[in-house]
C-alpha positions as CSV (number, residue, x, y, z in Angstrom):
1,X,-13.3,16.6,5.8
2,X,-11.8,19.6,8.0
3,X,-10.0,20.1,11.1
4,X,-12.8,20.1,13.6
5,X,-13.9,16.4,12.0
6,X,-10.5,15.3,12.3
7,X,-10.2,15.9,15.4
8,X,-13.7,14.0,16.5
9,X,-12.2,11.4,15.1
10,X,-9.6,11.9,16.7
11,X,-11.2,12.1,20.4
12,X,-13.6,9.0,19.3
13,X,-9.9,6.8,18.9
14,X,-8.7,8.0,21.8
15,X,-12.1,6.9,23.8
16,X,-11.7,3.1,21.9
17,X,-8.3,3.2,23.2
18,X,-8.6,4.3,26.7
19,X,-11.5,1.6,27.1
20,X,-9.7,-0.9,25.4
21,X,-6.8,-0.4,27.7
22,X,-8.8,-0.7,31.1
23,X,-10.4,-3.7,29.4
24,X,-6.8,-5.4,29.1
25,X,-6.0,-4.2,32.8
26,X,-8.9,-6.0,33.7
27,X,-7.9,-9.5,31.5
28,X,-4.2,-9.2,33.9
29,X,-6.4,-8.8,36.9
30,X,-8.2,-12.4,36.2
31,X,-5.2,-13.8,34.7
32,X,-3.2,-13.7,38.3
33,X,-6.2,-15.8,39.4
34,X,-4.4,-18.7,37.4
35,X,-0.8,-17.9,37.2
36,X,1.5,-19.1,40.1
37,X,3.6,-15.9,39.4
38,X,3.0,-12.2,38.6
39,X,5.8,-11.8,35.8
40,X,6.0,-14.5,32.9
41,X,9.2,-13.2,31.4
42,X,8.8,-15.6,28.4
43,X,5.1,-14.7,28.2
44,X,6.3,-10.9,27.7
45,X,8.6,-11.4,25.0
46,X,7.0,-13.2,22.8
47,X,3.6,-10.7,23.2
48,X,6.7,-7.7,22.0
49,X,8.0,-9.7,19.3
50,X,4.5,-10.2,17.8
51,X,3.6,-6.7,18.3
52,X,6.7,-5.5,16.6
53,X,6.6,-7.7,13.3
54,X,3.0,-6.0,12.8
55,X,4.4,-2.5,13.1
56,X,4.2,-1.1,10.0
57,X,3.7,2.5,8.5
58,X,3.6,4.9,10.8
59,X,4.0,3.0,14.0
60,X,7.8,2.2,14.8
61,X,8.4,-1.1,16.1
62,X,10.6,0.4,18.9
63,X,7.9,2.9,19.8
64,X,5.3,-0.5,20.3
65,X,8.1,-2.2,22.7
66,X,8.6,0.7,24.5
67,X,4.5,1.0,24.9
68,X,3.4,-2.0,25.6
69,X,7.1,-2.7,28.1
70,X,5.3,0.2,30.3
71,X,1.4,-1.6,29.8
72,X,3.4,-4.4,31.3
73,X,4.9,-2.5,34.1
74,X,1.4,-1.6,35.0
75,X,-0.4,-5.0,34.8
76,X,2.0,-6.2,37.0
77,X,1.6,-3.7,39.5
78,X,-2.1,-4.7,39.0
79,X,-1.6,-8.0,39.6
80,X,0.3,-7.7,43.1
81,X,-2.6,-5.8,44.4
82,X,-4.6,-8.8,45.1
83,X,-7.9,-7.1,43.9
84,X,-11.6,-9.0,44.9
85,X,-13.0,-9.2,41.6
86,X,-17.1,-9.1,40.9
87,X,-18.8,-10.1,37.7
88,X,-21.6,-8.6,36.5
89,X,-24.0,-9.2,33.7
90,X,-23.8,-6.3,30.9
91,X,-21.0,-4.1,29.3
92,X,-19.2,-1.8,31.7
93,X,-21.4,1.9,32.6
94,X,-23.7,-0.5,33.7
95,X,-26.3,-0.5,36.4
96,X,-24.8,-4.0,37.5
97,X,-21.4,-1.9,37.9
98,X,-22.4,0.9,39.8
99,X,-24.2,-1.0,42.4
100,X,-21.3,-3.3,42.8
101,X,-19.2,0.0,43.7
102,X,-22.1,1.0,46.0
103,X,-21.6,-2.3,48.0
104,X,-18.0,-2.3,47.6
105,X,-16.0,0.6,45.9
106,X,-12.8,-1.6,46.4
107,X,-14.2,-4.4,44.1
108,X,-13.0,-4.7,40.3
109,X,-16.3,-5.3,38.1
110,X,-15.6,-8.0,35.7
111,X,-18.7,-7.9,32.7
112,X,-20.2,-11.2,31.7
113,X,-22.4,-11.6,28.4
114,X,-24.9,-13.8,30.8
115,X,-26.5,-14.0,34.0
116,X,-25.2,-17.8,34.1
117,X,-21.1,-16.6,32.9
118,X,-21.5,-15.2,36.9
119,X,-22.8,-18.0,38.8
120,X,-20.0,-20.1,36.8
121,X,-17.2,-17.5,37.1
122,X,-17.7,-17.7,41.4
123,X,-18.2,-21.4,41.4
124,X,-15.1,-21.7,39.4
125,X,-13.0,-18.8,41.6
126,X,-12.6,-16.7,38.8
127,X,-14.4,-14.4,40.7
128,X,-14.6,-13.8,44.2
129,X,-18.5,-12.0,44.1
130,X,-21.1,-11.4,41.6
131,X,-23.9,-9.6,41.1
132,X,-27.2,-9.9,39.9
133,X,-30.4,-8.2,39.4
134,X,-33.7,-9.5,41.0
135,X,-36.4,-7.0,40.9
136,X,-37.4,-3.6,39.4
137,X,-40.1,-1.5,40.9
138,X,-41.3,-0.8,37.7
139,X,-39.9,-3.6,35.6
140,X,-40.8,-6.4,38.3
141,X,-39.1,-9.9,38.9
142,X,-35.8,-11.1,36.6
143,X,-37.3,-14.3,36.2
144,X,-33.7,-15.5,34.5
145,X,-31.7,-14.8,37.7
146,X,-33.9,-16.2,40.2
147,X,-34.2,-19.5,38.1
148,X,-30.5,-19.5,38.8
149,X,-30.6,-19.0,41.8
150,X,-32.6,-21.5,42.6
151,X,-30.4,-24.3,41.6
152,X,-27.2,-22.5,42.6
153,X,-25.6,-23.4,46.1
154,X,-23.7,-19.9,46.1
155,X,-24.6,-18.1,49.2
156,X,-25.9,-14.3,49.1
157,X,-23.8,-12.2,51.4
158,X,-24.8,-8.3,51.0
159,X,-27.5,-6.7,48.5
160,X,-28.0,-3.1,47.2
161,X,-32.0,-1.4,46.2
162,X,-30.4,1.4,43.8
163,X,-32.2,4.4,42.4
164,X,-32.0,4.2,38.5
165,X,-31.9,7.1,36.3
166,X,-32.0,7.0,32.5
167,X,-30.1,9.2,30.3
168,X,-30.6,9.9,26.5
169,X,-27.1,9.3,25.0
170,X,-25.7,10.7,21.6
171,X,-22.5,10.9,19.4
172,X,-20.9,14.1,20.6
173,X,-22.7,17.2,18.0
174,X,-25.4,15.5,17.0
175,X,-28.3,17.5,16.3
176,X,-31.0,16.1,18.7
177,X,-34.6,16.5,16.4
178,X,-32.3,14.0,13.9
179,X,-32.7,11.3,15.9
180,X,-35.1,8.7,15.3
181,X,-34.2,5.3,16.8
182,X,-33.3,4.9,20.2
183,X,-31.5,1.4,21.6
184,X,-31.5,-0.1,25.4
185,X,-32.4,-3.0,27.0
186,X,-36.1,-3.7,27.0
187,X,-36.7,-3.2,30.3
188,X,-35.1,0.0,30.0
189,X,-37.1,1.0,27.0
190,X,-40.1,0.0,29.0
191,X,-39.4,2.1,32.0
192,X,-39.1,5.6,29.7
193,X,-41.6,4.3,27.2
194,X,-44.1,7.3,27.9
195,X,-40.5,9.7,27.2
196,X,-40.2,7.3,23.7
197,X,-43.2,8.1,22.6
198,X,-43.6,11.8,23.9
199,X,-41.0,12.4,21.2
200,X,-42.3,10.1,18.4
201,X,-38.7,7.9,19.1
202,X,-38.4,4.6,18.2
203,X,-37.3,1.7,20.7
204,X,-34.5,-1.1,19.4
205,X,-33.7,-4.0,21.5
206,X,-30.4,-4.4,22.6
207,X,-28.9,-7.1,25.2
208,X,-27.5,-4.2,27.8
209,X,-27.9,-0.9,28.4
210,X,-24.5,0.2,29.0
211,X,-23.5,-2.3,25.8
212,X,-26.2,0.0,23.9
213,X,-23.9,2.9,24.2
214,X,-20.6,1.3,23.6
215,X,-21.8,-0.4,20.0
216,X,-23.1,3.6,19.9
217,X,-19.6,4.9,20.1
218,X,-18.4,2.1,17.6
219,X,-20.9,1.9,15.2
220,X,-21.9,5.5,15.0
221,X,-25.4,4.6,13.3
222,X,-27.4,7.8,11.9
223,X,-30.2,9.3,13.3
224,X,-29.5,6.6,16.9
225,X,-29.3,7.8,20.4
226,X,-29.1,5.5,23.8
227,X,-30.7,4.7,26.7
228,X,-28.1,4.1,29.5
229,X,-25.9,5.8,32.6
230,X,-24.7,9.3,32.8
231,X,-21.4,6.9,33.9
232,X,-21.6,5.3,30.3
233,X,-21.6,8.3,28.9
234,X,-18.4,9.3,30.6
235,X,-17.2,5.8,29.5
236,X,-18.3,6.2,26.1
237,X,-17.2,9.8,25.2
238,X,-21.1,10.4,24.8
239,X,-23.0,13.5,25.4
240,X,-26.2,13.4,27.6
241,X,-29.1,15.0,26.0
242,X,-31.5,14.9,29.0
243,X,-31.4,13.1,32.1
244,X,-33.5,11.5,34.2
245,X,-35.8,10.2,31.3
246,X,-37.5,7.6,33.1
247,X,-41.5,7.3,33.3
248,X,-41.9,7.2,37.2
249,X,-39.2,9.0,40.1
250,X,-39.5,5.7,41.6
251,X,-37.5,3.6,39.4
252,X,-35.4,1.3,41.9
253,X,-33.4,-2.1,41.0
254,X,-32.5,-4.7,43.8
255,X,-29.5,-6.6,43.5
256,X,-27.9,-9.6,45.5
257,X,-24.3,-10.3,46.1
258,X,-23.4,-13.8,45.9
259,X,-20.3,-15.5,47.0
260,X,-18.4,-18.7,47.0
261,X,-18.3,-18.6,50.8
262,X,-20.6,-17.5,53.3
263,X,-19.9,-14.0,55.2
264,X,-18.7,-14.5,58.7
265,X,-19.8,-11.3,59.9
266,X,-24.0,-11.1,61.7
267,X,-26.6,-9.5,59.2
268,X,-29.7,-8.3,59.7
269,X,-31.5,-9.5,56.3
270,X,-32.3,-13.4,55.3
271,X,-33.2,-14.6,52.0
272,X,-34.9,-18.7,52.3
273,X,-36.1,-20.7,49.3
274,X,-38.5,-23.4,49.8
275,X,-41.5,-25.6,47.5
276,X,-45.0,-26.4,48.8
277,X,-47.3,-28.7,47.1
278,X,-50.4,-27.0,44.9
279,X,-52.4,-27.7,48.0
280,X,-54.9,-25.4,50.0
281,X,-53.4,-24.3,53.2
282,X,-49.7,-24.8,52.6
283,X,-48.0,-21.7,51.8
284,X,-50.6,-20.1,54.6
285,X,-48.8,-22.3,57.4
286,X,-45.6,-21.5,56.7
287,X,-46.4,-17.1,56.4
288,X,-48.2,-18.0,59.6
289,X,-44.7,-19.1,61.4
290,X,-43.2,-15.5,60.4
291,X,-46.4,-13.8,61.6
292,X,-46.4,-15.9,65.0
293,X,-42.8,-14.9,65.8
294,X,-43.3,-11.3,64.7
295,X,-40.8,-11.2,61.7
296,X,-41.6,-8.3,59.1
297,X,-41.6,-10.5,55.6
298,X,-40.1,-7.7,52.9
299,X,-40.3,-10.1,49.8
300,X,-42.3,-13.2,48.4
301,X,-41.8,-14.6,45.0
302,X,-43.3,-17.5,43.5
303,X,-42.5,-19.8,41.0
304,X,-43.6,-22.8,38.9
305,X,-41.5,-25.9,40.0
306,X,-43.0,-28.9,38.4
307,X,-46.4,-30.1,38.5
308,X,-48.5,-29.3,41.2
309,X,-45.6,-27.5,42.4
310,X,-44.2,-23.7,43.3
311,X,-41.0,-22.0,44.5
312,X,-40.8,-19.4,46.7
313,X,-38.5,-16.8,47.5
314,X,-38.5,-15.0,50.8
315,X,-36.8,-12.4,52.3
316,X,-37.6,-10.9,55.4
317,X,-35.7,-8.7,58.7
318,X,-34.1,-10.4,60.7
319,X,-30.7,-12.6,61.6
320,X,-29.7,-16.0,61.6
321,X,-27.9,-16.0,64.7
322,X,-31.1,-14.9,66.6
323,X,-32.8,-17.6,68.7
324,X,-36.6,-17.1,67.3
325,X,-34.9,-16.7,63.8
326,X,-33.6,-20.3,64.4
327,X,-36.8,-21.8,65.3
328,X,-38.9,-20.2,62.9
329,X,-36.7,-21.5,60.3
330,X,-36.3,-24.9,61.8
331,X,-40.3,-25.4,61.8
332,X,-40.4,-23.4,57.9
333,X,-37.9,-26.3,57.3
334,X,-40.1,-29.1,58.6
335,X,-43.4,-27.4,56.9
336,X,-41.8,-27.1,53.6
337,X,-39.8,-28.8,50.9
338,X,-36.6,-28.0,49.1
339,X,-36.1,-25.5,52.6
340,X,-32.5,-23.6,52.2
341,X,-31.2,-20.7,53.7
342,X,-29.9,-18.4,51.1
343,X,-27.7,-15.9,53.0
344,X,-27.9,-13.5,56.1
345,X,-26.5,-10.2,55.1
346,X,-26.5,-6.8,55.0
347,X,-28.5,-4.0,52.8
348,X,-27.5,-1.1,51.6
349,X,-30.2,1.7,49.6
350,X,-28.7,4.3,47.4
């Protein structure tokens, strides 16, 4: 060991610790959601008394009061500031995360192991928004989420179609033709799988991109890189060591913001589910009462429902509050079954 591997190490802590830190920020944020007050005196102390009886070595028990009395100082402050918090699916440098910034850059993104931790965290009030992935231009549908959303009441308020760039991630200094295995989420391993095999690299499932390069930075396995966000590199303390690695330039993800109330304001999108029955004619009458009325229809999605049975999901320009809006939906109600307006919002392309 010499200096200049001492002080990776050293650089590598101090990356665990930052992130560790904003993840604990983020726990206080949640926790006002629950508490009637911001300071729990008796809370406090006992946390410092812990923390000191497991100083031990090097650390002085004073120095961990002192610490942690500021980390308190600044939860607090956190806490007052009556943040709108936004879950997302996926570790944070995610894609999830950045879009929620593009809709919103006042938001706090909360990460959720699963798509269904979101649609239970705003049902709950944990969280006042979430965010969810529904298509990929290359990728296609996320037939996960839009199960969900079929059975969940929560109305969709705003959306974002965000470009997606993939980065190749490493440890910081390590030599590039060593690297052999290369993790991400599938679908990101599918949308640079021409890159992955241009350079005789092998793909490893993992649940998240962005969770790809954190168990990077904490694992350190040999011979590994990542597929993720230039922001996850930041995150991470990663370097980048080429950008823009996916297959096609047009690599776009669409995501919907869902909420446990619906948005006040007019929008200019609408989202409606409805079921036919597996009969000839059926879905044709109701695309027929968009085409009559002169709506432009930007999305159809079908799924199996049963026997003899389909979901759809439709999404087309338009807003709620406009008269022939009113009565096209009104007759798609009588025409179909399971008819429910999803949300009328607002779209925003990045």
């Amino acid at each position: 060991m010499d200096l200049k591997e001492i002080r990776d190490n050293i650089d590598t802590i101090d990356s665990k610790i930052l992130f560790l830190l904003y993840e604990r920020m983020e726990q206080s944020v949640l926790a006002r959601r629950f508490k009637t007050e911001t300071r729990d005196t008796e809370r406090e102390e006992e946390i410092l008394a812990g923390l000191e009886k497991r100083a031990d070595g090097l650390i002085n028990p004073t120095f961990i009061r002192d610490l942690y009395k500021q980390i308190m100082k600044e939860s607090r402050k956190l806490q007052d500031n009556g943040f709108k918090i936004i879950g997302f699916q996926g570790e944070h440098g995610a894609n999830s995360e950045i879009a929620s910034w593009e809709w919103d850059d006042s938001v706090v993104p909360a990460p959720c192991r699963k798509f269904s931790d979101i649609f239970k965290g705003v049902q709950g009030g944990c969280f006042d928004f979430g965010i969810i992935p529904v298509e990929n231009t290359l990728g296609g549908v996320v037939g996960q989420v839009n199960d969900l959303l079929i059975n969940s009441p929560l109305p969709i308020v705003g959306a974002v179609e965000l470009t997606v760039h993939h980065c190749l991630l490493t440890l910081p200094g390590t030599n590039h033709r060593e690297i052999r295995r290369v993790y991400s989420h599938p679908q990101a391993l599918a949308q640079c799988r021409e890159f992955l095999e241009r350079n005789s690299l092998e793909p490893v499932n993992w649940y998240d991109t962005a969770g790809a390069a954190r168990m990077l930075m904490e694992d350190r396995p040999p011979a590994s890189a990542a597929i993720a966000t230039r922001f996850a590199a930041q995150l991470y303390n990663l370097e980048i060591i080429k950008e823009q690695i996916e297959d096609h330039a047009s690599n776009k993800t669409r995501f919907l913001i869902l909420s446990g109330k619906e948005m006040e304001a007019d929008g200019s999108k609408c989202s409606i589910t409805f079921s036919t029955e597996h009969r000839s004619g059926t879905l044709f009458q109701v695309l027929k009462l968009f085409a009559d009325t002169g709506l432009n229809l930007t999305r159809i999605e079908s799924f199996p429902a049963g026997l003899g049975s389909f979901n759809f999901f439709l999404d087309f320009l338009g807003s709620d509050k406009d008269p022939k809006v009113i009565k096209a939906l009104g007759e798609v109600e009588k025409t179909s079954n399971n008819y429910r307006l999803m949300g009328c919002y607002h779209e925003k392309k990045c």
